[in-house]
N, C-alpha and C positions, 0 to 999 in steps of 0.2 A: 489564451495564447496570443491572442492580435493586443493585446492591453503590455501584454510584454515585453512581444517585440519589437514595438514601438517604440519602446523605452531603451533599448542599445540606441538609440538615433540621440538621447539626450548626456551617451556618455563618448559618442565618436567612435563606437565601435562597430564591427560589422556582423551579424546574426542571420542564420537564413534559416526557415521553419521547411524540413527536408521529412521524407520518410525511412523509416529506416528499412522497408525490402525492399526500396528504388537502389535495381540494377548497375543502375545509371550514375551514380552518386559514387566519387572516387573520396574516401573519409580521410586519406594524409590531407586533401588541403584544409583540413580544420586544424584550430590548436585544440578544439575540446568539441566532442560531441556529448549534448547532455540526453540525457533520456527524460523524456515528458510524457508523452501521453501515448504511448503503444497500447491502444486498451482491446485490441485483438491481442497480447502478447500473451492470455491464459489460455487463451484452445490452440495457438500456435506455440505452446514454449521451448519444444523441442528446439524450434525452428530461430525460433527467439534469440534464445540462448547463445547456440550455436555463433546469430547473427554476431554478438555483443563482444562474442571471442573473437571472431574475424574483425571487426572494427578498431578492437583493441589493439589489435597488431599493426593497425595504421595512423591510429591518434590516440588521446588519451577519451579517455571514457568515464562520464560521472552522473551516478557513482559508480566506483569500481568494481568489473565484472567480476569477482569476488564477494562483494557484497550481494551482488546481485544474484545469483547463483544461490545463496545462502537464505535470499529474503523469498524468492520467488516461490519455495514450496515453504506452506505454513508448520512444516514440523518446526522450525526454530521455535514453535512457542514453546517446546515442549526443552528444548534447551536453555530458555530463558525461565522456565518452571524451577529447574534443576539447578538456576544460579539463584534461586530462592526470589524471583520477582511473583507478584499477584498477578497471574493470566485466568484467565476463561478458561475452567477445566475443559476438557479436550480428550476426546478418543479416535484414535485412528483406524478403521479402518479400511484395509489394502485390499485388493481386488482377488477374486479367489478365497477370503475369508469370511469365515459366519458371523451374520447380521446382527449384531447384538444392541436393542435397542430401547430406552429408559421407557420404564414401567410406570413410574411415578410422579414425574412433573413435564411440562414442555419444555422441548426441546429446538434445537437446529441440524438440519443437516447443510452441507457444502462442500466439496470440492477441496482438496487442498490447494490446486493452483487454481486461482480464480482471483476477479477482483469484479468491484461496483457492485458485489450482491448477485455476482452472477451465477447460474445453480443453485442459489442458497433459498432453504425455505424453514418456514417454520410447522413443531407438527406438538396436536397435546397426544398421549398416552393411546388414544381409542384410534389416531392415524396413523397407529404404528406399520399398517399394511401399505399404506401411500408411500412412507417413509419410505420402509423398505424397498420397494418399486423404484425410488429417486436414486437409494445408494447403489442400486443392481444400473442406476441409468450411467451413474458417475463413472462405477468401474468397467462399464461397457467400453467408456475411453480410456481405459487403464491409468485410471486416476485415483489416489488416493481417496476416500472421504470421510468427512469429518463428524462429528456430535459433538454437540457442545448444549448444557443446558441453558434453556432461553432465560437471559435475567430481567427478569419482569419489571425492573426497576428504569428501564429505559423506555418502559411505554409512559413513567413519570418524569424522570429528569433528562430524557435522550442518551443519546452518546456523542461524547468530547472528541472533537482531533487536536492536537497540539501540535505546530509547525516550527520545524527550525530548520536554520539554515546556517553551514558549517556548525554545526553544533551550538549554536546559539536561539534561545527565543523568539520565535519573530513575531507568532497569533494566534490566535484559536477562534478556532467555531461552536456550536451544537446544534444537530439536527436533530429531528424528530424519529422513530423508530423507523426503518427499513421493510421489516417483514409483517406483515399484516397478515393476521388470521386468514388460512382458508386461499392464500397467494402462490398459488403452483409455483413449484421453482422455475418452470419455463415460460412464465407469464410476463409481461413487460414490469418494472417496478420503477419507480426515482427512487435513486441511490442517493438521493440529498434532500428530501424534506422536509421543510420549514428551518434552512440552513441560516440560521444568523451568528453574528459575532461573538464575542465571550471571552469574558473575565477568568481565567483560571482559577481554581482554588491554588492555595501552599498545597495540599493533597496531589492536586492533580498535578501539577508542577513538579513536586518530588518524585511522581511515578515515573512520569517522563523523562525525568533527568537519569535517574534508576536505571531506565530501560535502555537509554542509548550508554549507558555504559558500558552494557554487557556486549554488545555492539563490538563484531571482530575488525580489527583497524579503524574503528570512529572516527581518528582524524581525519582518515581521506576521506569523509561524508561529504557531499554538496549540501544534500538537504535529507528532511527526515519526516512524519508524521506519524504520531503516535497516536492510536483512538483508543478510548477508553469508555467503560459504562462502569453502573456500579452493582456493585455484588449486594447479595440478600441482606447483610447490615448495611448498605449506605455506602461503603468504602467503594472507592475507583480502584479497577483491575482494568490489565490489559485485555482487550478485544483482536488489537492486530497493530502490526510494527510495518508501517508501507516505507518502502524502500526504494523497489523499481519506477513506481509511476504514478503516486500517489498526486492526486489532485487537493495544489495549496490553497485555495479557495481566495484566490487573489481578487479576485471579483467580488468580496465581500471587506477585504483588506487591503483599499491599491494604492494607499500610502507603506504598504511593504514592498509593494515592483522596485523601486529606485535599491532599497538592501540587498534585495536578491539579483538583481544586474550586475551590483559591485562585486559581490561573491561571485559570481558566475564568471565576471571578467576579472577579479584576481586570479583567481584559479588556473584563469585561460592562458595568465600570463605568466603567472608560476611556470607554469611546463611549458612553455612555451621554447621550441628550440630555435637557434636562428634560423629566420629565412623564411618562417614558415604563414601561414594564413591566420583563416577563420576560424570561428565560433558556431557550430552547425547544433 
């Protein structure tokens, strides 16, 4: 964020790094409030939510509370299944319902509203009793949760994020596996290990492009981040389509800051009605 927003200062514009429950903060004098990094916004999304609709009504908001609303619970994967994309097969479920959990290889469970790996753990076949202990914890906060089986192919080649901004390419990363054997889901993790730079495949590039297709309203995207690992043949499927606040790993790419300022301030100036302010 300080790499950023330093970077308004070399295009004359003006930027302020605000919070989004600060009381205090009157949102018309912005021309655009972006969403960055609210990484409380999954144990609060009620509250979230809520906020993004109320902002809305007094600047513009990117990306659009629509979007956001839509990206925030991970059932869309299950909608992006059904427009025929490669996702990380996926069971739902909802609170009140019998624990039904894989017999046969390892697995994940998680939270459907979460981010950074939050709640998320991994379990083989014989943890099926921990497991279930986690899912009984998720819907304690009447929270969906998820199973998804673990693809073992990321403890070899990781898992890809791909960034764009307005819908264009901008870079990608690969880090190393997330959940390590034997990692209580309530145990601290880095959500970014051994994060370095990367090359896409044409593969990985098509999926990505694929997935922000199916993307409701696309155009009005600010930005986007698509992660992907690969399935039991090799092939890249989707993992998760980050929307609200996905971290673009600028700090490994900051010859991208200067692209994403200009997006950020066309955007700002697009909507922009007379008379009015900031970039918040």
């Amino acid at each position: 964020m300080p790499l950023l927003h330093a970077a308004f200062d070399e295009v004359e514009a003006e930027a302020e790094i605000t919070h989004w429950d600060d009381p205090e903060i009157d949102w018309a004098c912005f021309d655009l409030a972006v969403v960055r990094s609210p990484w409380d916004y999954s144990w609060r999304s009620a509250e979230f939510l809520a906020w993004v609709d109320r902002c809305a009504e007094r600047t513009r908001v990117a990306n659009p509370p629509e979007i956001i609303h839509w990206n925030a619970r991970k059932e869309y994967l299950l909608e992006l299944r059904d427009q025929k994309v490669p996702v990380v097969p996926t069971s739902y479920l909802v609170p009140g319902s019998a624990v039904d959990l894989p017999a046969g290889h390892d697995f994940v469970v998680k939270p459907a509203v979460g981010a950074g790996a939050r709640f998320a753990a991994r379990y083989t076949p014989a943890d099926r009793d921990q497991a279930a202990a986690h899912v009984e914890r998720i819907h304690a906060d009447g929270v969906t949760a998820m199973v998804q089986p673990y693809l073992s192919r990321i403890d070899v080649s990781g898992e890809r994020a791909l960034v764009f901004v307005r819908n264009r390419f901008l870079h990608a990363i690969r880090k190393r596996a997330v959940l390590a054997p034997g990692l209580r889901y309530d145990q601290p993790r880095d959500a970014h290990p051994g994060t370095e730079p990367w090359q896409p495949t044409a593969a990985e590039r098509d999926l990505a492009e694929r997935v922000l297709s199916t993307v409701p309203d696309v155009d009005r995207l600010l930005y986007a981040r698509v992660d992907m690992a690969d399935d039991p043949a090799g092939n890249p499927i989707l993992t998760e389509l980050e929307l609200v606040e996905p971290g673009l790993y600028l700090r490994f790419h900051k010859d991208s800051i200067p692209a994403f300022v200009e997006a950020i301030v066309d955007m700002a100036e697009a909507l922009r009605p007379a008379g009015s302010g900031r970039t918040g």
